[in-house]
C-alpha positions as CSV (number, residue, x, y, z in Angstrom):
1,X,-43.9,10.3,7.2
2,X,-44.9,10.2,3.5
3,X,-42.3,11.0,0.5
4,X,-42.4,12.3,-2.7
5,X,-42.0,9.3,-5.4
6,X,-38.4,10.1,-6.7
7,X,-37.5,11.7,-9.8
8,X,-35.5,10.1,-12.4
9,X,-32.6,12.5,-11.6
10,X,-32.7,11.8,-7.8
11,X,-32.9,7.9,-8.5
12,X,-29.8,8.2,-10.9
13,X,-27.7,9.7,-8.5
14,X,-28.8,7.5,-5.6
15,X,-27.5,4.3,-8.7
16,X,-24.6,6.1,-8.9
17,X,-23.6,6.7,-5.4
18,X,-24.7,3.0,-4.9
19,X,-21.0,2.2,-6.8
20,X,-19.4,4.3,-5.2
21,X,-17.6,2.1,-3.4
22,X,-16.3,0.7,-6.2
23,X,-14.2,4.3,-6.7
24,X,-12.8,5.1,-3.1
25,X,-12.0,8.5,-4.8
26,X,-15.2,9.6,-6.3
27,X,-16.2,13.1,-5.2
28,X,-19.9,14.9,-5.0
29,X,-21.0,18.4,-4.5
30,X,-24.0,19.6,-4.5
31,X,-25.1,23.2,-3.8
32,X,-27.6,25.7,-3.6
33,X,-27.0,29.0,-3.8
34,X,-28.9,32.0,-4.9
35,X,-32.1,29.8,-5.8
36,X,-29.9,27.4,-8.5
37,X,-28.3,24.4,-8.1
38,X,-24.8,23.7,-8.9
39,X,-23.8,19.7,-9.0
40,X,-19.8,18.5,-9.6
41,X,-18.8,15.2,-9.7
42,X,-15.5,13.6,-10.2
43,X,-14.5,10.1,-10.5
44,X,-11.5,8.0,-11.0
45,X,-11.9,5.2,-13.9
46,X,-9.0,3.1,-14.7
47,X,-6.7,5.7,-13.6
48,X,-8.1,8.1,-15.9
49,X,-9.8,11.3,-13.9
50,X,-13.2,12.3,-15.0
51,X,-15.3,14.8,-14.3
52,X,-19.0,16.4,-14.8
53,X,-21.1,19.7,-14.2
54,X,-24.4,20.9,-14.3
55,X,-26.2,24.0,-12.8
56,X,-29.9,24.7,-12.9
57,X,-32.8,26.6,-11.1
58,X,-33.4,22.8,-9.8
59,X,-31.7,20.0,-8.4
60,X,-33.6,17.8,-11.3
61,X,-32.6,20.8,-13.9
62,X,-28.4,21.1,-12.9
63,X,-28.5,17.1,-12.9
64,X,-29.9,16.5,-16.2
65,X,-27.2,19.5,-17.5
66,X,-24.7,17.5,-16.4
67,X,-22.1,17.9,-19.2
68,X,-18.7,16.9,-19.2
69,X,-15.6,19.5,-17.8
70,X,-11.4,19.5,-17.9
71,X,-10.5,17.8,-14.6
């Protein structure tokens, strides 16, 4: 089966959920609703809760709005 080279969005969140691990309280949704794309991520660094959010009419679109938000 052949595939689509990734974008640079998709192959940023694939480095970031590659350190994952690293954060066993690191949280990802992604969703589609309506024809846009809605992305929330929150991670735990050095105690300190952070968290980011981006919508868009594509998945590359909500990912590069990705903007900080009040955990």
């Amino acid at each position: 089966m052949k595939h689509d080279p990734l974008s640079d969005q998709e192959q940023q969140m694939l480095d970031v959920l590659h350190e994952w691990p690293e954060h066993p309280h690191a949280q990802l949704v992604i969703e589609l609703r309506d024809g846009g794309w809605e992305i929330a991520m929150t991670i735990t660094i050095n105690g300190e809760q952070r968290s980011v959010h981006g919508v868009g009419p594509s998945f590359n679109e909500a990912w590069h709005n990705m903007n900080p938000t009040e955990a």
